[in-house]
Residue frames relative to the residue before (quaternion, step in Angstrom):
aa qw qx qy qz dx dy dz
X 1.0000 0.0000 0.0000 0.0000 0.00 0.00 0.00
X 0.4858 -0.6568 0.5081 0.2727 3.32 -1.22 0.55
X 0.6798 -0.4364 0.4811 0.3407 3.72 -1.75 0.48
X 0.7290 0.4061 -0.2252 0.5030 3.69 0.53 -1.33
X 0.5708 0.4968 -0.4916 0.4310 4.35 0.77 0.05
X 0.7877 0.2572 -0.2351 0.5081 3.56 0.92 0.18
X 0.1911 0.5962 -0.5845 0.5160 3.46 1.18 1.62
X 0.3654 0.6922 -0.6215 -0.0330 3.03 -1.58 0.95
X 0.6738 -0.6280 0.2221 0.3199 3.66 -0.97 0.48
X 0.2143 -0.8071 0.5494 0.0278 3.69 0.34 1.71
X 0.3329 -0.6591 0.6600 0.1385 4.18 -0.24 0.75
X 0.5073 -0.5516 0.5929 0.2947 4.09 -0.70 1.22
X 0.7480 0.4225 -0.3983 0.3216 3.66 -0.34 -0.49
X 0.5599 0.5025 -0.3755 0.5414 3.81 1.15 -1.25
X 0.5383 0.4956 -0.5523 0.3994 4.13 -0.23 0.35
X 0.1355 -0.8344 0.4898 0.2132 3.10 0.09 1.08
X 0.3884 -0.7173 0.5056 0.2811 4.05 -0.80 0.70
X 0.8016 0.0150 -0.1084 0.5877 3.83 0.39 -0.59
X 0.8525 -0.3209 0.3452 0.2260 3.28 -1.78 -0.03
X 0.3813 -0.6782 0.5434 0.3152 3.58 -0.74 0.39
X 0.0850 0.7941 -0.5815 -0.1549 4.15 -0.77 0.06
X 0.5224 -0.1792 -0.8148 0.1764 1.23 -1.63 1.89
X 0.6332 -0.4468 0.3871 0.4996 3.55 -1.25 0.81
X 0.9330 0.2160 -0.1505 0.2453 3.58 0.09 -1.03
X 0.1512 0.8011 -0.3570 0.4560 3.27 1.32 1.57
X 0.6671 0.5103 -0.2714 0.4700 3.17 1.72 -1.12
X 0.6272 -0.6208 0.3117 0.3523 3.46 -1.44 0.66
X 0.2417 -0.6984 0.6620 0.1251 3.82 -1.35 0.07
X 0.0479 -0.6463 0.7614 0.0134 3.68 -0.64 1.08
X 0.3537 -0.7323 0.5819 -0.0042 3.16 -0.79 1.70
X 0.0625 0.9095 -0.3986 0.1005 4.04 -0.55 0.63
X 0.3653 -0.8542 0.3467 0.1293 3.09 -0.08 1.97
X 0.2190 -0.7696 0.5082 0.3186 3.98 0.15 0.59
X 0.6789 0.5200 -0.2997 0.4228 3.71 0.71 -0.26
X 0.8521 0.0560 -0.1551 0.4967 3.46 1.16 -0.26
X 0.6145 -0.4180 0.4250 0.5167 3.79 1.09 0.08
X 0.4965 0.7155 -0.4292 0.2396 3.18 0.18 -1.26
X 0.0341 -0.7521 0.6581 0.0106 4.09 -0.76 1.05
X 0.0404 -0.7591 0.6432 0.0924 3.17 -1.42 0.36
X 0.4358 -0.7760 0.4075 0.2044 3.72 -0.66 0.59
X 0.3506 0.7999 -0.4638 0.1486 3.45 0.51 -0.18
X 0.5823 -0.4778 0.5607 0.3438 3.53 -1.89 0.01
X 0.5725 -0.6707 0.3572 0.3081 3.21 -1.44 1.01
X 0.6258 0.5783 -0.3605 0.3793 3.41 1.31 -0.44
X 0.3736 0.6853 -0.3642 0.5081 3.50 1.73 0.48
X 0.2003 0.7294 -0.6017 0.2564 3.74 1.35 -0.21
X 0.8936 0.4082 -0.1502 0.1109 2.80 -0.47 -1.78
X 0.2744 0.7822 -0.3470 0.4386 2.75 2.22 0.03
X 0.7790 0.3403 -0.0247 0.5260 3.55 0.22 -1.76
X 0.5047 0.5800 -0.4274 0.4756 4.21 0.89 0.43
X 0.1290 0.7194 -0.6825 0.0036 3.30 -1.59 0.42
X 0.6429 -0.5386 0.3449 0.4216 2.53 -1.80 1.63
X 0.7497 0.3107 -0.3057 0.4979 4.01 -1.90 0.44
X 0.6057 0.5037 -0.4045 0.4645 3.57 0.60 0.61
X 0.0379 -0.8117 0.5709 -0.1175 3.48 -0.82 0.69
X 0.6126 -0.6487 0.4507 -0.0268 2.44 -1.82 2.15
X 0.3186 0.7469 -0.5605 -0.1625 3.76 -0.24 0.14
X 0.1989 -0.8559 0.4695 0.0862 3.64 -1.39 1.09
X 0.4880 -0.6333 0.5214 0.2981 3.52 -0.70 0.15
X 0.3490 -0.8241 0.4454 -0.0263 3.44 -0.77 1.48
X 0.4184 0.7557 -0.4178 0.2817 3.38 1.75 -0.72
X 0.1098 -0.7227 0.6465 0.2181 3.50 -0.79 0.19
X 0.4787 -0.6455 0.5413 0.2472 4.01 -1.27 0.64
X 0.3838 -0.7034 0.5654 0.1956 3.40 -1.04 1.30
X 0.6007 -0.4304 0.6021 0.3022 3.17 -1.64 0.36
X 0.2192 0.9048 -0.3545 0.0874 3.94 1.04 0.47
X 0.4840 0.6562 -0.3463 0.4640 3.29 1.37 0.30
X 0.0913 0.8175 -0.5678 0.0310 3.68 0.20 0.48
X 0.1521 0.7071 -0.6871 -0.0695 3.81 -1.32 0.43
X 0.3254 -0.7398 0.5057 -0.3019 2.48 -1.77 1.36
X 0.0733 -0.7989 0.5509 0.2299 3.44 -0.84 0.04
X 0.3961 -0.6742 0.5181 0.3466 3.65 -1.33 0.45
X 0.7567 -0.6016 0.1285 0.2215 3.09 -1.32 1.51
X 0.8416 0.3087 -0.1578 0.4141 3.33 0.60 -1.59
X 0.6788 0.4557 -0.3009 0.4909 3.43 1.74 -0.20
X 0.4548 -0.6457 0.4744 0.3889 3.64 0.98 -0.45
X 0.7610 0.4633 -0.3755 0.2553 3.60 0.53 -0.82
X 0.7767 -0.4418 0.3843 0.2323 3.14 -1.74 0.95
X 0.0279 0.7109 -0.6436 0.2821 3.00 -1.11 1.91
X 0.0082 -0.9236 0.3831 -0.0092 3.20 -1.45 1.17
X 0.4477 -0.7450 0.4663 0.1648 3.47 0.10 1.30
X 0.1122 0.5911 -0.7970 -0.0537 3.80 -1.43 0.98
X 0.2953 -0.6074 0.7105 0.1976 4.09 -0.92 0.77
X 0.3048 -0.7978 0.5116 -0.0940 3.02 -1.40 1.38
X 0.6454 -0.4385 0.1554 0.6059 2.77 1.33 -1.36
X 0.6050 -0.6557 0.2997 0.3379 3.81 -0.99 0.91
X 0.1825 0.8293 -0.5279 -0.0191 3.71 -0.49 0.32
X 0.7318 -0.4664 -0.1502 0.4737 3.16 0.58 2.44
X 0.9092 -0.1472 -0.0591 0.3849 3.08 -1.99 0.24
X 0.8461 0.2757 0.0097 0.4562 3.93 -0.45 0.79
X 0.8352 0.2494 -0.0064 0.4901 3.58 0.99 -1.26
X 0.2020 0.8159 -0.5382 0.0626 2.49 -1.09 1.02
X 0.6023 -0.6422 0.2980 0.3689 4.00 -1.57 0.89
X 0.2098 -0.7969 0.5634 0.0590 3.67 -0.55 1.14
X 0.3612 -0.5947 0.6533 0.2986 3.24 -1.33 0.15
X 0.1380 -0.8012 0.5779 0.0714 3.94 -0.33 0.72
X 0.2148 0.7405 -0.6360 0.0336 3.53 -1.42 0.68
X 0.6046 -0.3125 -0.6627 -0.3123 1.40 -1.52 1.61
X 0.8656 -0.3071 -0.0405 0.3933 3.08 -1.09 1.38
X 0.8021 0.4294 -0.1607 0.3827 3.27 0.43 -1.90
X 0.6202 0.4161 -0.4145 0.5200 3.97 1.28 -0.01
X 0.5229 0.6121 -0.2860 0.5197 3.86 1.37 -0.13
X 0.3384 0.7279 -0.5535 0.2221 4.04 1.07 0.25
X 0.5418 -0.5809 0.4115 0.4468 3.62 -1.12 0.00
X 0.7686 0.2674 -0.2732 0.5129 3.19 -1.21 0.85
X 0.4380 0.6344 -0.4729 0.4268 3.37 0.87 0.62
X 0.2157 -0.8046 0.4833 0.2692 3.46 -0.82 1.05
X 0.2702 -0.8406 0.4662 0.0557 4.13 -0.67 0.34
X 0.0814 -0.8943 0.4334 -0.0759 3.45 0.45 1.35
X 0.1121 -0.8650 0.4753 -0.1151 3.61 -0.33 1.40
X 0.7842 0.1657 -0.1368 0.5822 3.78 -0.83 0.62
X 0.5914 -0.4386 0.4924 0.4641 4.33 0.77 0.57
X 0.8358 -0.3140 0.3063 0.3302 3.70 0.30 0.81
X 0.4038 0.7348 -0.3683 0.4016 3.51 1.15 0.47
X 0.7325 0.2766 0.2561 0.5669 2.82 0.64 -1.45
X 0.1231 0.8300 -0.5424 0.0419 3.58 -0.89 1.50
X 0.1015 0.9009 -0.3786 -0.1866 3.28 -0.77 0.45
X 0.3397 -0.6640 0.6394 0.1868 4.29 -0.65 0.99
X 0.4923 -0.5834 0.6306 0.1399 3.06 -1.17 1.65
X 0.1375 -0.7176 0.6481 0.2148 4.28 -0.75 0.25
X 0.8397 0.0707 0.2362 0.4839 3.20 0.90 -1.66
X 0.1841 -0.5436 0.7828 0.2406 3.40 -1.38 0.55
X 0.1713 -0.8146 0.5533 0.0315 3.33 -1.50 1.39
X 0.7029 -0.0344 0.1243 0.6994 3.81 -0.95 -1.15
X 0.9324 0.3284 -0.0473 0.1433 3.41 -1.38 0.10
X 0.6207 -0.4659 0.4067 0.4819 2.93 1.80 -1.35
X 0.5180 0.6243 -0.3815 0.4432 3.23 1.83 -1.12
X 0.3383 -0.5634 0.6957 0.2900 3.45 -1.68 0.27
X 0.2654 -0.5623 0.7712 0.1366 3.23 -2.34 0.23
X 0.1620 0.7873 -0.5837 0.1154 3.19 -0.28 1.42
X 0.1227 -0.7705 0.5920 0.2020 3.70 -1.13 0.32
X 0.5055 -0.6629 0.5480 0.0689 3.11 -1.53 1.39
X 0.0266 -0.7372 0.6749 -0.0194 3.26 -1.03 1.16
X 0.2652 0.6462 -0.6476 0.3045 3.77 -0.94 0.76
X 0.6396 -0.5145 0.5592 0.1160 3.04 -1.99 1.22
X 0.7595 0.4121 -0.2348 0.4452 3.76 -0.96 0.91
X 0.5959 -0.4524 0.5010 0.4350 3.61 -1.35 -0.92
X 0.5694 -0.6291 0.4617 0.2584 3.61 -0.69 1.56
X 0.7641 0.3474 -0.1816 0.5123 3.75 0.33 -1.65
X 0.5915 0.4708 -0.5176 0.4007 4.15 0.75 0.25
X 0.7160 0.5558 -0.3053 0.2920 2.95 1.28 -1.15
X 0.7390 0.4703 -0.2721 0.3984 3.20 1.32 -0.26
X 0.2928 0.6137 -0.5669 0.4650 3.16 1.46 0.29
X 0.9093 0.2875 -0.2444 0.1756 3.43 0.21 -0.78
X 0.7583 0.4469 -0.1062 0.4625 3.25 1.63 0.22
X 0.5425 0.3632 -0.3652 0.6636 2.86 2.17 -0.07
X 0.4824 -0.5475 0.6627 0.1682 2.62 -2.48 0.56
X 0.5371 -0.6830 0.4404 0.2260 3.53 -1.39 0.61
X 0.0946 -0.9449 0.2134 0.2295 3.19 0.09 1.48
X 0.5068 -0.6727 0.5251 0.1221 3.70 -0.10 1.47
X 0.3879 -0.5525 0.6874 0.2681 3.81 -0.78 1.51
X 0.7254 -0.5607 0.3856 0.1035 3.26 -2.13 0.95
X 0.5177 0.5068 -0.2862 0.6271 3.34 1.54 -0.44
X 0.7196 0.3355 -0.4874 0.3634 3.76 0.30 0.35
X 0.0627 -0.8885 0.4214 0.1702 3.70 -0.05 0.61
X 0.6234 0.6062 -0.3176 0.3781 3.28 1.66 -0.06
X 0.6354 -0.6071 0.3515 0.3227 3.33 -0.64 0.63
X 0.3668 -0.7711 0.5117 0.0950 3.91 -1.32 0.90
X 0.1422 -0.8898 0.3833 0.2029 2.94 0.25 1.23
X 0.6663 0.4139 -0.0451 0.6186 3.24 1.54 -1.05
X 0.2192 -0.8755 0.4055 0.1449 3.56 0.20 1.06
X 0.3954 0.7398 -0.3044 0.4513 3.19 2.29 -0.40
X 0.6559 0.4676 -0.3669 0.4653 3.36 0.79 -1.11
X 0.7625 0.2931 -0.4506 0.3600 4.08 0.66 0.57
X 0.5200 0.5360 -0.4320 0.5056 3.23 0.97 0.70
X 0.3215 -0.6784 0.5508 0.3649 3.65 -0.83 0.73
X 0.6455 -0.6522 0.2945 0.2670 2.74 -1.66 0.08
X 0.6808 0.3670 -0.3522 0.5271 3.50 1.32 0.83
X 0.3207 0.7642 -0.5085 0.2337 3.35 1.39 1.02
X 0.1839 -0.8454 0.4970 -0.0664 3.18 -1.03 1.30
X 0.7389 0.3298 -0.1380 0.5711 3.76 0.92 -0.76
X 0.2565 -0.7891 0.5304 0.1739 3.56 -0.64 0.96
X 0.4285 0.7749 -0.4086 0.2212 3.48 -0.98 0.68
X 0.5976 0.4209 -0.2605 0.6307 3.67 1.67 -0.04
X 0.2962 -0.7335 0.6090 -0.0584 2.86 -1.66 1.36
X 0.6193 0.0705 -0.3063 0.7195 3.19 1.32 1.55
X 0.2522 -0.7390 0.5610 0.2749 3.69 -1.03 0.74
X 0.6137 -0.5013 0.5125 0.3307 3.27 -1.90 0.64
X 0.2144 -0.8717 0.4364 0.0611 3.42 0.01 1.53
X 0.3062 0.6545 -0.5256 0.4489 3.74 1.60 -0.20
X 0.5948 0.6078 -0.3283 0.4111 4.07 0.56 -1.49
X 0.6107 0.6772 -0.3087 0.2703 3.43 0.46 -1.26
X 0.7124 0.5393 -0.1640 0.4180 3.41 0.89 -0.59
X 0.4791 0.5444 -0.3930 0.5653 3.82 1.25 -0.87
X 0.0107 0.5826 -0.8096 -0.0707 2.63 -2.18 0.69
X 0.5639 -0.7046 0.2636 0.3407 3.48 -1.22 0.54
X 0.4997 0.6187 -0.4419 0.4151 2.98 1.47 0.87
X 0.6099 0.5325 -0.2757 0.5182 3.11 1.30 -1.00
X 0.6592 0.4759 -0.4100 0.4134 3.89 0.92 -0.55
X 0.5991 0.4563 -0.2963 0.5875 3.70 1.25 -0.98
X 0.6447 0.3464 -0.4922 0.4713 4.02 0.20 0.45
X 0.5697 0.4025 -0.5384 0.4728 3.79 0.92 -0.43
X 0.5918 0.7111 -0.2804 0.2560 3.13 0.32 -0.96
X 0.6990 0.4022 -0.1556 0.5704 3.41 0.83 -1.47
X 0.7035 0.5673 -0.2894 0.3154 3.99 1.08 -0.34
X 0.5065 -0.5789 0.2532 0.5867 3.07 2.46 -0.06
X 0.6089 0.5327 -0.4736 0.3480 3.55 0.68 0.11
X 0.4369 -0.7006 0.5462 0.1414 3.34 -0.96 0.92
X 0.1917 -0.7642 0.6089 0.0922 3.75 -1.05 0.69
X 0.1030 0.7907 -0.6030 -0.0244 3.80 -0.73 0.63
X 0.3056 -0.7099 0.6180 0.1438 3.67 -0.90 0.62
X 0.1550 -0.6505 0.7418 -0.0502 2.80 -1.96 0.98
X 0.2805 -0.7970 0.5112 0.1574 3.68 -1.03 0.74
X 0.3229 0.6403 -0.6889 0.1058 3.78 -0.78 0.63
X 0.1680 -0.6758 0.7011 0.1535 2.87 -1.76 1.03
X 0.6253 -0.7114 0.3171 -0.0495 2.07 -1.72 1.40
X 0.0302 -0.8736 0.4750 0.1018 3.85 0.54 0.76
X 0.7098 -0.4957 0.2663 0.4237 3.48 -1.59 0.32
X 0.4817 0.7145 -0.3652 0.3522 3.33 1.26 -0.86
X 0.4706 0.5133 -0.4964 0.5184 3.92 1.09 -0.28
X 0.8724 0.3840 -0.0907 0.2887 3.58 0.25 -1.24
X 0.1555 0.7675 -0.5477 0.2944 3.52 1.94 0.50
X 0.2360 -0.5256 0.7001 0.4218 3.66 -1.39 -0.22
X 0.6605 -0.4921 0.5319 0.1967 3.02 -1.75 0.82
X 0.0461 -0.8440 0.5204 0.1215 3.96 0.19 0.69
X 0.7476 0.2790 -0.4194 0.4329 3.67 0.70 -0.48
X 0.6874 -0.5407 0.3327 0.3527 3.42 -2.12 0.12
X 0.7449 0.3712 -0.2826 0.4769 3.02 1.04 -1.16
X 0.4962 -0.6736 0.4123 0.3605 3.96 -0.42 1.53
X 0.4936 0.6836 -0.4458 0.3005 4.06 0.86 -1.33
X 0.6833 0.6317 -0.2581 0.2596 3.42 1.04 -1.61
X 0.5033 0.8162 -0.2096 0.1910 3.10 1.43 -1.56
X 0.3452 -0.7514 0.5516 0.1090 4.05 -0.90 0.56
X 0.1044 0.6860 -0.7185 -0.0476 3.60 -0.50 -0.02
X 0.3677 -0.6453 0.5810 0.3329 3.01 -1.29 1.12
X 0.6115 -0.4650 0.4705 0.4342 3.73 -1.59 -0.41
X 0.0107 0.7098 -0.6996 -0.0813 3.93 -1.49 0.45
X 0.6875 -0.6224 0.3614 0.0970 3.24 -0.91 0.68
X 0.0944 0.7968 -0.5899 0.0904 3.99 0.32 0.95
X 0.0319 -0.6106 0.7799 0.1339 2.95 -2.41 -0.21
X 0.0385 0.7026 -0.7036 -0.0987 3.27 -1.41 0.77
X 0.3585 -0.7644 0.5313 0.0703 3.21 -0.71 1.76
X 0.5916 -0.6080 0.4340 0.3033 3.49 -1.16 1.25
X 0.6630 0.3885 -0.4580 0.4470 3.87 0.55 1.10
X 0.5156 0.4608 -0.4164 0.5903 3.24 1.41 0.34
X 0.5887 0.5632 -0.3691 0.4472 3.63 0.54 -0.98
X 0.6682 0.5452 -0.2349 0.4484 3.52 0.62 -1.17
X 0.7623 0.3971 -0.1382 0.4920 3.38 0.43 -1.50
X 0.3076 0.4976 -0.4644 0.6649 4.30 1.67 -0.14
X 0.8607 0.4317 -0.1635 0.2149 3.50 -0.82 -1.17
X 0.5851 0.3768 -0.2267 0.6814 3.27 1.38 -0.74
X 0.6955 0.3276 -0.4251 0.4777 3.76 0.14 -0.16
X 0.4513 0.7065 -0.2449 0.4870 3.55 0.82 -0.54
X 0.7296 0.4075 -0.0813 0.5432 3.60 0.76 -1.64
X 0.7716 0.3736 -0.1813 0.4818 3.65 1.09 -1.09
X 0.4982 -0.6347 0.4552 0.3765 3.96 1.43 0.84
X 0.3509 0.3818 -0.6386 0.5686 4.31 0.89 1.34
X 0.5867 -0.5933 0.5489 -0.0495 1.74 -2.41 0.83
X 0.0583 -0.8309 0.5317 0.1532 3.77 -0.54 0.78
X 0.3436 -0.7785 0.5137 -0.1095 2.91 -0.83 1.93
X 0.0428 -0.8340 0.5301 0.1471 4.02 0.67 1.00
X 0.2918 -0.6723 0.6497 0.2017 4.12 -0.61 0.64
X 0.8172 0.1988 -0.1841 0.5087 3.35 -0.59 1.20
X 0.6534 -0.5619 0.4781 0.1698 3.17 -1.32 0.52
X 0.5222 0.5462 -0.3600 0.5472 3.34 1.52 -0.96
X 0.7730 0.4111 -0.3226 0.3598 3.24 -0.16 -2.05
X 0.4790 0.3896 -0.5213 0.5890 4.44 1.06 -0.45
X 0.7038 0.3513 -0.5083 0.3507 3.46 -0.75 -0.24
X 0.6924 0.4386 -0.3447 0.4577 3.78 -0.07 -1.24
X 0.7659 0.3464 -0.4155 0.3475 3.90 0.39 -0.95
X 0.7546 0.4701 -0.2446 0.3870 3.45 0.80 -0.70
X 0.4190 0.7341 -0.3400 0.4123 3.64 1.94 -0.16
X 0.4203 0.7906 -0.1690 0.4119 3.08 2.35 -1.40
X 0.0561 -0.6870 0.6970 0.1976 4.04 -0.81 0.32
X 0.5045 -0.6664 0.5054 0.2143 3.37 -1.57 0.61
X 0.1614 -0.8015 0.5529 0.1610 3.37 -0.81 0.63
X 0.7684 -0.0088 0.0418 0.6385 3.79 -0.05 0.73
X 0.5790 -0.5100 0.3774 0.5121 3.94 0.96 0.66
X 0.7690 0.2328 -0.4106 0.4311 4.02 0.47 0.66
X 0.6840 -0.4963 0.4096 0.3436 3.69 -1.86 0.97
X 0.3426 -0.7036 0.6149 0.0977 3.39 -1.35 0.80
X 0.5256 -0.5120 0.5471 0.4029 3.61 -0.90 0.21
X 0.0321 -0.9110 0.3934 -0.1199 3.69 -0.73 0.94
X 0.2658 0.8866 -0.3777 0.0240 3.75 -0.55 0.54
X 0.1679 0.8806 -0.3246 0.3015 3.10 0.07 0.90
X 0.3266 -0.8061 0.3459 0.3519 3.55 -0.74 -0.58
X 0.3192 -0.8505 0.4081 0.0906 3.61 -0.76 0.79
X 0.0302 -0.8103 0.5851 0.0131 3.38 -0.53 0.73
X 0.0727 0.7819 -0.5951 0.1711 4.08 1.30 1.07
X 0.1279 -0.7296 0.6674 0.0764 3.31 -1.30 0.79
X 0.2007 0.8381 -0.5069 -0.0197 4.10 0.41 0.62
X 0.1327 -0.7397 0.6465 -0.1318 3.03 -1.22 1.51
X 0.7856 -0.3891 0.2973 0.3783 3.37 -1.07 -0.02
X 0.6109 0.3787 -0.3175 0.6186 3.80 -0.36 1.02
X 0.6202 0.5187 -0.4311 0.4006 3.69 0.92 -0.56
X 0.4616 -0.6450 0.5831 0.1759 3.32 -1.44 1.71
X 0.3463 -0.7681 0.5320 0.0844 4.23 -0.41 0.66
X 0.1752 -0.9341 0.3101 0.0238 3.45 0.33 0.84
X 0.6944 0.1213 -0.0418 0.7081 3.40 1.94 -0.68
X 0.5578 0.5435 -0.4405 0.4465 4.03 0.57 -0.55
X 0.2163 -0.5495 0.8067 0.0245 2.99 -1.79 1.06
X 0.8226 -0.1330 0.1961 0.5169 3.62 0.20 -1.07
X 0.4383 -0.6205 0.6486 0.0475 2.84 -1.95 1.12
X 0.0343 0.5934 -0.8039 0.0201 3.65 -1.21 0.57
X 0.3177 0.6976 -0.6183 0.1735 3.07 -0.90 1.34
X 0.5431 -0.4860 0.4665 0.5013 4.28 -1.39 0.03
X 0.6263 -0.4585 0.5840 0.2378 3.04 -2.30 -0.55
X 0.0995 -0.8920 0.4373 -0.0572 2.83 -0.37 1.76
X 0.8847 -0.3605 0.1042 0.2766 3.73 -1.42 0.71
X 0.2232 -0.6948 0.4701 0.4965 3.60 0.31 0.28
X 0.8188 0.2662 -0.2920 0.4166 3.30 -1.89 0.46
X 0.5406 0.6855 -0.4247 0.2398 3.83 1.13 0.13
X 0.6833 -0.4015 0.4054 0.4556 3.56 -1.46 0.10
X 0.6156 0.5735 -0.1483 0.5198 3.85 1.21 -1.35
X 0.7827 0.1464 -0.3595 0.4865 3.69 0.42 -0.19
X 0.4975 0.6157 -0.4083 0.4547 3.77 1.46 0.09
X 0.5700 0.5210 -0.3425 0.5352 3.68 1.29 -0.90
X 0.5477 0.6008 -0.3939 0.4288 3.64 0.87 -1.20
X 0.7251 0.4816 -0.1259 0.4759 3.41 0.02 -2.14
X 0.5187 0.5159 -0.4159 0.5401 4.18 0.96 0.07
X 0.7636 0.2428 -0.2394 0.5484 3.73 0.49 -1.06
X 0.8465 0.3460 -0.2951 0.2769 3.67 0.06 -1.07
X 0.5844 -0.5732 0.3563 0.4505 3.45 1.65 0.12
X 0.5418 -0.5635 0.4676 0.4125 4.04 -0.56 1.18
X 0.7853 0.4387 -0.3602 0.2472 3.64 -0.14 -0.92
X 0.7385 0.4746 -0.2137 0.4285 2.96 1.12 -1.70
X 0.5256 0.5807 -0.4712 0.4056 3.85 1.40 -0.21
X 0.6477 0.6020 -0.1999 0.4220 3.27 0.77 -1.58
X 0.6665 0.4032 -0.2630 0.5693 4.15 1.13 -1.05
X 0.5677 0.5524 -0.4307 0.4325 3.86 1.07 -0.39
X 0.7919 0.4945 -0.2410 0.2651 3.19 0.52 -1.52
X 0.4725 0.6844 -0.2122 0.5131 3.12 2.13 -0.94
X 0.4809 0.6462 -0.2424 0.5407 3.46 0.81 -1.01
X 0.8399 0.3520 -0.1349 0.3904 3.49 -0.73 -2.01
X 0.2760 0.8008 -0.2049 0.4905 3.28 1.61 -0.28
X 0.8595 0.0734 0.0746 0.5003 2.70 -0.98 -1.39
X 0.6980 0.4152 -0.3041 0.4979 3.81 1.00 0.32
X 0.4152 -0.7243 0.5094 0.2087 3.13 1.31 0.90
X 0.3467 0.6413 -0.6759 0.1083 3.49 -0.15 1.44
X 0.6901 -0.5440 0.3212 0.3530 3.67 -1.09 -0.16
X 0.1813 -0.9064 0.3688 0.0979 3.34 0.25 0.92
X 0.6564 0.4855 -0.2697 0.5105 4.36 -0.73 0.19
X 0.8832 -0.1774 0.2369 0.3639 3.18 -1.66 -0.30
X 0.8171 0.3215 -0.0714 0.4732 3.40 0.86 -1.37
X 0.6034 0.6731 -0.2786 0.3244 3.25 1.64 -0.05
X 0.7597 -0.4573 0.2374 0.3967 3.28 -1.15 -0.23
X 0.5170 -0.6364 0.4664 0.3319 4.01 -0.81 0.55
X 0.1924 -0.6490 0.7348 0.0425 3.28 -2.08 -0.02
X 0.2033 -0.7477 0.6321 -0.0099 3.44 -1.05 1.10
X 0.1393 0.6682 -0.7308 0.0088 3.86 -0.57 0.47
X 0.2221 -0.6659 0.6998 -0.1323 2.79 -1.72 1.62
């Protein structure tokens, strides 16, 4: 398939800019993979479209404060760090800007001296390999000096940086949050819960590389870079036992589809896993554990509405988005959800 079969016309205004309150106020367009069939409803209607022996699986990553500015040491001038991902003790690949204060062996001084950083490398792309040296706990230190780093289509300010972090994020390490998550409240999780449906978590962080545009035509070509997962041997279990009892396993988010299906079978059940993944799923892709997706509205021509158009079928993606359209839902990070069943 081509890049330009999964273009469609997104009106400036449908980007939503902030958050819905309460998380689970925001809409759900509800979507039957077997017949087309849409339904409008409110996400707090989940529980509507759940059954007992079914099972939730979510993504725990929590989003750093990963934006850092700065200045470089021996010149003073203004420099800015996005962390991308970790690649061992201290170091990690950054997105640098702008470039030419970001040479190797440059030194990069952040938060009045908190926080250093030595250029190692210019890598894939442009990214740097730098390694961070500072006194204390790395992830406190950014609590206090980094900014949250908000995809580029939001232009309004966050007041409440909570409002990007679901609401059972727990592991730090993604530089965009799994925005499917965004919606739960811990009420709304303790009613799925109480209806028999079981919730298990899985951890990938999330890097920018999900959110490249797709530059060539023919999609086959495409790269994904690699991001970093675990499925811990109580999710595996709790996949398998629903699985065994004829429930459904319903991944929330794109991530949590990627990590389960990144997964090889062993004898037709999920192993405990860890590792990295660099799945690209598009249309033609055979699905190996997913029943269902709850996930947002994603970019035209992206990797995310091509992964979509894999489970819910090219047409019925393409007649959704049309739809959500012309119903003026909220589209992106901050927007409104989908369920395909």
């Amino acid at each position: 398939m081509r890049k330009s079969d999964f273009y469609y016309d997104l009106p400036q205004e449908l980007i939503a800019q902030e958050p819905v309150d309460p998380r689970d106020h925001s809409r759900l367009l509800v979507i039957n993979r077997d017949s087309g069939k849409l339904e409008d409803k409110i996400f707090r209607n989940l529980t509507e479209y759940l059954h007992p022996d079914d099972c939730l699986i979510l993504n725990d990553s929590r989003v750093l404060p990963a934006r850092l500015y700065g200045n470089k040491k021996n010149t003073g001038g203004a420099v800015e760090l996005l962390l991308l991902s970790p690649k061992g003790t201290n170091r990690w690949e950054v997105l640098a800007g702008p470039g030419k204060r970001a040479k190797k062996g440059n030194i990069l001084v952040f938060g009045g001296g908190l926080l250093e950083a030595e250029v190692l490398d210019i890598i894939d792309e442009g990214n740097r390999l730098v390694e961070f040296h500072y006194e204390g706990n790395f992830y406190n230190i950014l609590e206090r000096i980094g900014e949250m780093p908000l995809p580029h289509y939001i232009t309004k300010h966050l007041d409440n940086a909570e409002r990007y972090q679901t609401v059972y994020a727990r592991e730090p390490g993604s530089a965009a949050a799994p925005t499917a998550g965004l919606h739960f409240t811990p009420d709304l999780l303790s009613e799925i819960r109480k209806k028999g449906i079981d919730i298990g978590f899985i951890t990938l962080h999330v890097g920018l590389g999900t959110f490249r545009p797709v530059k060539v035509d023919n999609i086959e070509n495409h790269h994904m870079h690699s991001e970093h997962y675990e499925l811990p041997p109580e999710t595996a279990e709790l996949i398998n036992r629903t699985r065994e009892r004829g429930g459904r396993v319903i991944a929330v988010g794109t991530t949590s589809c990627r990590t389960i299906e990144s997964v090889k079978l062993t004898n037709g059940k999920v192993k405990p896993s860890e590792g990295w993944t660099s799945i690209f799923i598009s249309p033609g892709y055979k699905f190996q554990v997913l029943d269902g997706l709850l996930t947002n509205f994603h970019l035209p021509e992206s990797t995310l509405i091509m992964l979509v158009s894999a489970f819910a079928g090219y047409q019925n993606t393409m007649s959704a988005y049309s739809h959500a359209v012309r119903e003026r839902y909220r589209f992106f990070s901050f927007g409104d959800a989908m369920l395909i069943i």
